[in-house]
C-alpha positions as CSV (number, residue, x, y, z in Angstrom):
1,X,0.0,0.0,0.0
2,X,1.5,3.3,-1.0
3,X,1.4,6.0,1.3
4,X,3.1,9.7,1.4
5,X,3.9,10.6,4.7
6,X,5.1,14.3,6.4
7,X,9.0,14.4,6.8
8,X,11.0,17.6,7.9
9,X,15.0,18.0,7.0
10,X,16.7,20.3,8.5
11,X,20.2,21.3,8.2
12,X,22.9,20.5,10.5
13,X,26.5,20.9,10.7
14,X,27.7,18.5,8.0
15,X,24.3,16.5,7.8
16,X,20.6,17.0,7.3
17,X,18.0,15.6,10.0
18,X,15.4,14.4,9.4
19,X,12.2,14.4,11.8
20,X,9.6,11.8,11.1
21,X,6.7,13.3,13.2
22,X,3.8,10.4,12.3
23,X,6.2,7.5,13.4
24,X,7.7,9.6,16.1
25,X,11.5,8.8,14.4
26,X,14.5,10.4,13.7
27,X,17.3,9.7,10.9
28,X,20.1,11.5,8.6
29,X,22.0,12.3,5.9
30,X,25.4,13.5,4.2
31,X,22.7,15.7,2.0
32,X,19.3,16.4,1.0
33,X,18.5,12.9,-1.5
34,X,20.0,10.4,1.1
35,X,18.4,12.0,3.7
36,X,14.8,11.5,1.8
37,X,16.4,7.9,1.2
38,X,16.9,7.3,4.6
39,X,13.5,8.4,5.7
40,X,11.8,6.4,3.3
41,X,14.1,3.3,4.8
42,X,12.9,4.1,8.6
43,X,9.3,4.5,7.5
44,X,9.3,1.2,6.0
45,X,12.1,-0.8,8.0
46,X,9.0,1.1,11.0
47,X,6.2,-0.2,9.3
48,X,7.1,-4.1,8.3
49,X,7.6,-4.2,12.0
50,X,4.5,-2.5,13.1
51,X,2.9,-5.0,10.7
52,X,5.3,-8.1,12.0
53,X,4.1,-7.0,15.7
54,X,0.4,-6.8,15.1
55,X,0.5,-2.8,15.3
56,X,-1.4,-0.6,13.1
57,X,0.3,1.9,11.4
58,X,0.0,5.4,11.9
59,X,-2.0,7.4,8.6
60,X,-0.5,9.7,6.9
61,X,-1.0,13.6,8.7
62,X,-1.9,16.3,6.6
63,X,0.8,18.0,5.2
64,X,-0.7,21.3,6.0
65,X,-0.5,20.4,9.6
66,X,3.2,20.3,9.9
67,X,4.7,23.3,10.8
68,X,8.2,24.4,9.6
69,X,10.1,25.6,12.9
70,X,13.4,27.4,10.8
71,X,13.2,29.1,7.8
72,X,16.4,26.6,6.6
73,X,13.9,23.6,7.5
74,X,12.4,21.6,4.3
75,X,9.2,20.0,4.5
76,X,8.2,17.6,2.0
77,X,6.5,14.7,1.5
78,X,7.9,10.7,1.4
79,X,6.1,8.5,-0.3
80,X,6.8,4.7,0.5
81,X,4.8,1.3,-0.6
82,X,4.8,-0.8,2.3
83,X,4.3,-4.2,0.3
84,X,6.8,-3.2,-2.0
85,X,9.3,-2.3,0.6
86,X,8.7,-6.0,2.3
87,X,9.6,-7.5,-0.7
88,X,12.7,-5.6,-1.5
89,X,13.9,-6.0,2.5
90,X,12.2,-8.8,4.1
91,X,14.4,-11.7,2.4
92,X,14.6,-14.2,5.4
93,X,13.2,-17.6,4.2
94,X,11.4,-19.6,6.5
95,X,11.1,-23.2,5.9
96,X,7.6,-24.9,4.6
97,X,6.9,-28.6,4.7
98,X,6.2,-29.9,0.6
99,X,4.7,-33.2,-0.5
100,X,5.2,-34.8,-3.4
101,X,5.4,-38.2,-5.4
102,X,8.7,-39.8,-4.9
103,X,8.8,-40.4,-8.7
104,X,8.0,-36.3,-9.6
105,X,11.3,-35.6,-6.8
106,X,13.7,-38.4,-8.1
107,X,12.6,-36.6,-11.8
108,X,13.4,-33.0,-10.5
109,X,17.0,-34.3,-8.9
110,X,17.6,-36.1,-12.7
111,X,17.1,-32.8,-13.9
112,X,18.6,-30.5,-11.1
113,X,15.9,-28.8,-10.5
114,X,15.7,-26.5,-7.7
115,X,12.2,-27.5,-6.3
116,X,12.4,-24.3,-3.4
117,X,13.0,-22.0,-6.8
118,X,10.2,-23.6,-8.3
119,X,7.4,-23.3,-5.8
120,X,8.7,-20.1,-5.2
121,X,8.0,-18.7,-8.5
122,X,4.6,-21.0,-9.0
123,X,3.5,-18.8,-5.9
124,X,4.3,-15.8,-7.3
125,X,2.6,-16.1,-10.5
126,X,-0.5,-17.7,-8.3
127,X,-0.6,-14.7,-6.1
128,X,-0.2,-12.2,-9.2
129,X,3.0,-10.7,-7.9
130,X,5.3,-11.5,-10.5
């Protein structure tokens, strides 16, 4: 699900802070693109946990109801898709229990055949996200 949330950068010494009001967080960088890189990493890194823990994530505030502190502050928007993000970052593999004939696995070894690869991408196509 894409969603564009609030961030505010603001200038530092040698970095640029970044204040993430909606999820309460804080992260930086050397300048203004890897700062919004970073933010976009924390709101998602924030979210697939919230999600993980059973935790509802926070919507999206109006922008109009930030408000800039310094004129040198930069308030813009960061736009992240949550379902996306998972399946760029969440590559753990858990292991699944799979039946078949002994004559369809003795087959696949002949023809080395990675069954995991298989069933992965059978799932994908199933599920429509390939």
């Amino acid at each position: 699900m894409l969603q564009a949330y609030p961030i505010i950068i603001t200038p530092d010494d040698s970095m640029f802070i970044v204040t993430i009001p909606d999820f309460n967080l804080n992260t930086q960088g050397r300048d203004v693109p890897e700062a919004i890189f970073m933010a976009r990493d924390a709101i998602g890194l924030m979210a697939i946990d919230n999600e993980d823990d059973g935790i509802a994530n926070p919507a999206p505030s109006p922008i109009s109801s930030m408000k800039k502190i310094k004129a040198d502050e930069i308030l813009t928007l960061v736009d992240v898709d949550f379902a996306e993000y998972r399946r760029q970052n969440d590559l753990r593999t858990v292991r699944r229990n799979c039946s078949l004939p002994a004559w369809l696995d003795a087959e696949a070894n002949k023809a080395k055949i990675n069954v995991s690869a298989v069933l992965q991408n059978a799932l994908k196509q199933e599920l429509h996200l390939a």
